[in-house]
C-alpha positions as CSV (number, residue, x, y, z in Angstrom):
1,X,0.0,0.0,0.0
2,X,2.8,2.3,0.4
3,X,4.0,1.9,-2.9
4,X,0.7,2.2,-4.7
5,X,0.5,5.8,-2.3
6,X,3.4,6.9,-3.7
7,X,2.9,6.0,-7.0
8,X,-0.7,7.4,-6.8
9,X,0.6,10.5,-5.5
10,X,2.7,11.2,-8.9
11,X,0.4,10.2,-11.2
12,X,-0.8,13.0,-13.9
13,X,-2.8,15.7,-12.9
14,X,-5.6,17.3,-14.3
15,X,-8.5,19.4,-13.2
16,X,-12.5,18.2,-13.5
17,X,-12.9,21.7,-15.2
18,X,-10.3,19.6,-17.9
19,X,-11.9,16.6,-18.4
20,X,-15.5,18.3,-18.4
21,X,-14.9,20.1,-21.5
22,X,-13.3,16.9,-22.9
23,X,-16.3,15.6,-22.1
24,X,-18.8,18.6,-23.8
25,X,-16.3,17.7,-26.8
26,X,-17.4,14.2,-27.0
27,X,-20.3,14.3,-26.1
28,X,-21.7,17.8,-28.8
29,X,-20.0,15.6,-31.6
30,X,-18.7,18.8,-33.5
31,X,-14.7,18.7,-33.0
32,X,-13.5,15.8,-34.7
33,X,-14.2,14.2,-37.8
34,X,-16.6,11.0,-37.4
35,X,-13.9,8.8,-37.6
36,X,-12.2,10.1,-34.6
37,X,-15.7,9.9,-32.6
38,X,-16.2,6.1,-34.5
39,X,-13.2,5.3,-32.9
40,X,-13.5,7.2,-29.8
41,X,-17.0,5.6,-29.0
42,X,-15.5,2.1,-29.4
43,X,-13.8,3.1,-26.4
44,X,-15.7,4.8,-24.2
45,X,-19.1,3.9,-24.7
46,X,-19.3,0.3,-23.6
47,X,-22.3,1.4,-22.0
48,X,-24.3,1.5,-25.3
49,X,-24.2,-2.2,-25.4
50,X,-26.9,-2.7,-23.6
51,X,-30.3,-2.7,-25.6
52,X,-31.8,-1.2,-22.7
53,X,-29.5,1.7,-22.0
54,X,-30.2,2.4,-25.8
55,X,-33.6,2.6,-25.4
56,X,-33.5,6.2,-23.6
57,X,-29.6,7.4,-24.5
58,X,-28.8,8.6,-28.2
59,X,-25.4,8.1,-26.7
60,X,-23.1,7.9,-23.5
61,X,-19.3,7.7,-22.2
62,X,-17.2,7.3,-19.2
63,X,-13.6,6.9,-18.7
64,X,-12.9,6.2,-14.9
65,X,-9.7,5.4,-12.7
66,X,-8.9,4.6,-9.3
67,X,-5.9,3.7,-6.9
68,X,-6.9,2.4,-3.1
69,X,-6.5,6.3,-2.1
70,X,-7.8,7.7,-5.3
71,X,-11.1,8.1,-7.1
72,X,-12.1,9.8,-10.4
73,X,-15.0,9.9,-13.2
74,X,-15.9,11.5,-15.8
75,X,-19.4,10.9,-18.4
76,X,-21.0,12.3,-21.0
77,X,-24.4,11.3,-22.2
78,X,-26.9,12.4,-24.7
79,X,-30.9,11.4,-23.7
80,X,-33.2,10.8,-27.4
81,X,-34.9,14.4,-26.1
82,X,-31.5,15.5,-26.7
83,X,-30.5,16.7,-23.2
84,X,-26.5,17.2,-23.4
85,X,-24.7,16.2,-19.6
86,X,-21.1,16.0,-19.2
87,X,-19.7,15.6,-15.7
88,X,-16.4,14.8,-13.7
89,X,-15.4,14.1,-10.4
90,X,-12.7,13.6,-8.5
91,X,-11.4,12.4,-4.9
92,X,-8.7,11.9,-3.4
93,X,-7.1,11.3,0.0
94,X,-9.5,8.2,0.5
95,X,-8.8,5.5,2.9
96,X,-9.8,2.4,1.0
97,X,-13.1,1.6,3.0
98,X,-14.3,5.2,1.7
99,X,-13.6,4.4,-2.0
100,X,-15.1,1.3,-2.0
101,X,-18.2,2.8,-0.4
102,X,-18.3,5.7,-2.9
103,X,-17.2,2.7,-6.0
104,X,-20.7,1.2,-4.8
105,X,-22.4,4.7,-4.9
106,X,-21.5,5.8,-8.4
107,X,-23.8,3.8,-10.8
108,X,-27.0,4.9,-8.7
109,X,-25.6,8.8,-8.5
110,X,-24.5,9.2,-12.0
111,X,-28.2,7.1,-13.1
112,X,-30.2,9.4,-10.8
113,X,-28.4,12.7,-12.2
114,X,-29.4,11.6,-15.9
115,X,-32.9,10.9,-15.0
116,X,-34.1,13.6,-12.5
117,X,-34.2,17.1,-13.1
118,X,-35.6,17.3,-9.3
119,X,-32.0,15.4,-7.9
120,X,-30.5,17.6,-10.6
121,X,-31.5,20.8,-9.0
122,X,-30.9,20.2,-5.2
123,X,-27.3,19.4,-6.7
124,X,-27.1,23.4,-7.6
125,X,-26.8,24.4,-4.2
């Protein structure tokens, strides 16, 4: 565990602020030519897969990475009415027990912010 702190603790940096826009990129389909998003999507939208998650997305993607002290996210979906979300988030400093509470947390947080405008708007506090 020591090791994986210190090698968490110089791993790349970024900001969410960074990865959201990556995200708004991916998601508004306008940057890159559609090769680059064919190819792109292949990657990060193995959640598409699933007939059911295509019933109500047009399309969604997620690139995620952890460490035992570290935690971060970031998604980008398109719902068929067109609604455009693109969030990040990032922790750090976890003891392990906390990120594998929040791991268990995620699906149900990220599924409730795509589908309720009401959870949606206690989020901007």
């Amino acid at each position: 565990m020591r090791m994986q702190k210190l090698w968490s603790d110089r791993l790349p940096a970024s900001t969410t602020l960074e990865y959201t826009k990556l995200c708004s990129i991916l998601n508004e389909r306008k940057y890159f030519d559609k090769d680059t998003y064919r190819i792109l999507s292949e990657e990060l939208e193995a959640v598409m897969e699933n007939p059911a998650n295509q019933s109500w997305l047009d399309h969604a993607g997620m690139k995620g990475g952890s460490t035992a002290f570290g935690l971060t996210k970031a998604l980008y979906a398109t719902l068929k009415d067109g609604t455009r979300f693109a969030m990040t988030y990032f922790f750090d400093g976890l003891t392990l027990p906390e990120n594998l509470k929040l791991q268990g947390w995620m699906n149900d947080f990220e599924l409730k912010v795509l589908t309720s405008q009401d959870f949606r708007n206690q989020l901007h506090l």
